[in-house]
Backbone as a printed PyTorch tensor [residue, N CA C, xyz], in Angstrom:
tensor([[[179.9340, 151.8610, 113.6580],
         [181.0890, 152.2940, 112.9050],
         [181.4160, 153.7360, 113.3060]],

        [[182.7910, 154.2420, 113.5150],
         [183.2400, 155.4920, 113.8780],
         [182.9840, 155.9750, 112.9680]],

        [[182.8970, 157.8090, 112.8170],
         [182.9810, 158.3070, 111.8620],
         [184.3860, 158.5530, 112.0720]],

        [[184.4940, 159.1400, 110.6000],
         [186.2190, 159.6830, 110.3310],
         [185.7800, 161.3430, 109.6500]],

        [[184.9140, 161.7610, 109.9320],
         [184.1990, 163.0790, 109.5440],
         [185.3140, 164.2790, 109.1900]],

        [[185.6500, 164.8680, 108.3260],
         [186.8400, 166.0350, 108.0550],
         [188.4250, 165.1720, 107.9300]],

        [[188.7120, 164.0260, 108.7250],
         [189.9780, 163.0550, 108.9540],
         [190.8340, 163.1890, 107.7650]],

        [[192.0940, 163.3160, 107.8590],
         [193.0710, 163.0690, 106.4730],
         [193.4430, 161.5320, 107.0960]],

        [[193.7320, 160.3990, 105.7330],
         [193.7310, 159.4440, 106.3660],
         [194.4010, 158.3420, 105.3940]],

        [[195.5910, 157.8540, 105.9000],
         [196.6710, 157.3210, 104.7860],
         [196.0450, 155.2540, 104.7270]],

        [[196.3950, 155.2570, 103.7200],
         [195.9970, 153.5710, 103.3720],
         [197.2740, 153.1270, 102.8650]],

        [[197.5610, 152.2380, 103.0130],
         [199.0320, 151.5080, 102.1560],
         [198.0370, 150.3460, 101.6530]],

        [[199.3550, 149.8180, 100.7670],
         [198.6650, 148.8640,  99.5870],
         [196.9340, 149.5280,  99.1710]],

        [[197.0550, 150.6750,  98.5630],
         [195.7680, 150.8730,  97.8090],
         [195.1930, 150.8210,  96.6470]],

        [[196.1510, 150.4140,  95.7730],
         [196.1650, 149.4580,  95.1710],
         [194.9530, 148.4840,  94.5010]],

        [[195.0090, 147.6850,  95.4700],
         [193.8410, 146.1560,  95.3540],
         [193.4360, 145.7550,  96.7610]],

        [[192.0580, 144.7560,  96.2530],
         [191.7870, 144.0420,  97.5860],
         [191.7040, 144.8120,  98.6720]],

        [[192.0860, 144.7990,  99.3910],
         [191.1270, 145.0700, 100.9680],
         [191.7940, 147.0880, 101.2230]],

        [[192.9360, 147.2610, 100.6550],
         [193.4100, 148.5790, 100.5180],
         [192.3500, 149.3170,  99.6520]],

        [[191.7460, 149.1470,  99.1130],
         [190.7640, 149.7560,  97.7580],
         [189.1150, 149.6900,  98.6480]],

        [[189.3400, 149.1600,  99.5430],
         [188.2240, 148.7850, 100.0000],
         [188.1360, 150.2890, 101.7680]],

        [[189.2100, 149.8090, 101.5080],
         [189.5500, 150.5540, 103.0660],
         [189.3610, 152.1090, 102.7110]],

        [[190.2970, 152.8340, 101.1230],
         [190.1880, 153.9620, 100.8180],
         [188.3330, 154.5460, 100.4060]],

        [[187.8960, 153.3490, 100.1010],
         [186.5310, 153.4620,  99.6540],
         [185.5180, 154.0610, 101.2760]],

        [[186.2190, 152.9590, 101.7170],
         [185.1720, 152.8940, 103.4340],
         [185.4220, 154.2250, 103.7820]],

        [[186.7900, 154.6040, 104.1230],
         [187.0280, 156.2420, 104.5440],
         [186.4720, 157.2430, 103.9440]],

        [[186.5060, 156.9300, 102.6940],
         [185.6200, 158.3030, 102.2700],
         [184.0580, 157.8000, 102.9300]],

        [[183.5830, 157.0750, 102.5610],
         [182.2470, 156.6590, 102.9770],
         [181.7220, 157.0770, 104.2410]],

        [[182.9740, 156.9480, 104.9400],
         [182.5310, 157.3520, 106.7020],
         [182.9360, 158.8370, 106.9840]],

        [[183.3010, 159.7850, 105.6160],
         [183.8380, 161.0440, 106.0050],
         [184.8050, 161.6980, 106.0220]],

        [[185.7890, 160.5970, 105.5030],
         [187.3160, 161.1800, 105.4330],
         [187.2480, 162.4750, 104.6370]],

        [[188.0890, 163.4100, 104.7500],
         [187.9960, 164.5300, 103.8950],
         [189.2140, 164.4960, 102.9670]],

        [[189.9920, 163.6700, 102.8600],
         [191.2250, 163.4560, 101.8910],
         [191.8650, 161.9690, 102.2090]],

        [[192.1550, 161.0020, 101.3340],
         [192.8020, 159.5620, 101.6170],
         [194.3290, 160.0090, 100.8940]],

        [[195.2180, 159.9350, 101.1870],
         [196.5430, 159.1080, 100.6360],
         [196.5170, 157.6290, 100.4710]],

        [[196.3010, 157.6800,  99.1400],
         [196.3800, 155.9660,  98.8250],
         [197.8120, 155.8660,  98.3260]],

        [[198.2800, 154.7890,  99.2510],
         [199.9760, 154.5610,  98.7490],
         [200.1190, 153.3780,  98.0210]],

        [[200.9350, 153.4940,  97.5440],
         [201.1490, 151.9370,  96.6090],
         [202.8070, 152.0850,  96.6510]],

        [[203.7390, 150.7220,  96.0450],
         [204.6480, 150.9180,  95.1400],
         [204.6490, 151.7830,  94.2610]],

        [[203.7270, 151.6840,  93.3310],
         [203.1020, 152.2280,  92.0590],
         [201.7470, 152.6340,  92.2540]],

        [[201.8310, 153.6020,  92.2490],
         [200.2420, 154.0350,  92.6060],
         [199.5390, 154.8590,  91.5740]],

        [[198.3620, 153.7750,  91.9060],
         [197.7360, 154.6270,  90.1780],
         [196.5810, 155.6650,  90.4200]],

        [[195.7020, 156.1070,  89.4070],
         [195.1360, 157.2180,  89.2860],
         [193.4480, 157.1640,  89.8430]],

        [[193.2700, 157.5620,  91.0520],
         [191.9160, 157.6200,  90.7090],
         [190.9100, 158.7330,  90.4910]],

        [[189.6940, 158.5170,  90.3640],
         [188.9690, 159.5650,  90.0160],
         [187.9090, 160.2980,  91.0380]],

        [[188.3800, 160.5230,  91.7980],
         [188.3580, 161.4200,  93.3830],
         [188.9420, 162.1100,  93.3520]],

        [[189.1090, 163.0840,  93.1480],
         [189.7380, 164.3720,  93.3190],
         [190.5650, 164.1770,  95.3680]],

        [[189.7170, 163.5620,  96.3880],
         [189.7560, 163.2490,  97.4450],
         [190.8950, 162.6270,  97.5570]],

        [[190.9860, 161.9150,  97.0150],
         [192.0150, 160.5260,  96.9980],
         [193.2680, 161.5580,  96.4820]],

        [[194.4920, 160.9150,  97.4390],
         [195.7270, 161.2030,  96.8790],
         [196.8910, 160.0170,  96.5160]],

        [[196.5460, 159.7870,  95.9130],
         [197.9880, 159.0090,  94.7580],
         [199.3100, 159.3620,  95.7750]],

        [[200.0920, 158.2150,  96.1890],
         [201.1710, 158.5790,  96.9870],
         [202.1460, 157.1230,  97.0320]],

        [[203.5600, 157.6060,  96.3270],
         [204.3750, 156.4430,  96.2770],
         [204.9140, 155.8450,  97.2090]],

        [[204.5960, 154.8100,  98.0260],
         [205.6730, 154.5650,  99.5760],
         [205.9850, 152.9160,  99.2410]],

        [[206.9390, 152.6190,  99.5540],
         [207.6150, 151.1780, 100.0320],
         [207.7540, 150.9850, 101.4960]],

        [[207.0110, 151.0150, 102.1860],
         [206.9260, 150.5900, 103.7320],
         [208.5540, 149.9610, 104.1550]],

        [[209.0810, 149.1120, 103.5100],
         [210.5550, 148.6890, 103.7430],
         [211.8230, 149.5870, 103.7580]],

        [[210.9280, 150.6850, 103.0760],
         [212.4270, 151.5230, 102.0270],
         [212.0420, 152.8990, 103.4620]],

        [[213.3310, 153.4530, 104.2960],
         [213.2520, 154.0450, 105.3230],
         [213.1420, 155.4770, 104.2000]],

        [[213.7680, 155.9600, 102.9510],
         [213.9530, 156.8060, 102.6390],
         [212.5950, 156.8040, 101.7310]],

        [[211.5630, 156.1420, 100.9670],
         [210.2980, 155.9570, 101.2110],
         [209.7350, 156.6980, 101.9100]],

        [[209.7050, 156.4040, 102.8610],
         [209.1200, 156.5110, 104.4010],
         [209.1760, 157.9560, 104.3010]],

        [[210.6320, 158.7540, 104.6730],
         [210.7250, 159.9420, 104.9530],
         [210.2140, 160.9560, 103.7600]],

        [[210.1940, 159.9540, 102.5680],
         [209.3180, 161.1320, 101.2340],
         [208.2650, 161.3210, 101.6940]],

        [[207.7120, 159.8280, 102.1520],
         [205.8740, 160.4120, 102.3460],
         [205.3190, 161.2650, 103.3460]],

        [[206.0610, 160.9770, 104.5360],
         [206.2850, 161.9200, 105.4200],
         [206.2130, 163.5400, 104.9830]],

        [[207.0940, 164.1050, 104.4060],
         [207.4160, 165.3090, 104.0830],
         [206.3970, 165.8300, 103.5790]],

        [[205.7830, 165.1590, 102.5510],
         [204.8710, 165.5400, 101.9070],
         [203.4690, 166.1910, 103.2960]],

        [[203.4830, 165.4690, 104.3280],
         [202.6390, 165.9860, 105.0610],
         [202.1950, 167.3920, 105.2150]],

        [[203.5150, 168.0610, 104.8660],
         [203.4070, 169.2440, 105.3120],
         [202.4860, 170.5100, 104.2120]],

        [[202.4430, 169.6200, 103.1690],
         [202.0910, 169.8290, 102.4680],
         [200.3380, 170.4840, 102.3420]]])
């Protein structure tokens, strides 16, 4: 398994199921911050984890989450 050691590192559908699993694995392997996106994205208790609203379909979506990068 790679590490992802210091990595910022975005998940869509994080949510449920295999997205929840994926934000879990990244930290596990080192990520140093996840953007978990959802429609609706709810709260978790990682300070690590970032809560982030995207619709993959919606182009103006897209360009919110984007922006936020700069962040």
């Amino acid at each position: 398994m790679h590490s992802l050691n210091g990595a910022v590192v975005l998940v869509t559908g994080a949510n449920g199921g295999i997205g929840t699993h994926f934000v879990h694995g990244a930290l596990a392997r080192g990520a140093s911050k996840v953007y978990a996106t959802a429609r609706t994205p709810r709260t978790w208790e990682d300070e690590r984890i970032v809560p982030l609203a995207l619709e993959i379909t919606d182009p103006d979506s897209i360009r919110a989450a984007v922006g936020l990068r700069a962040m």
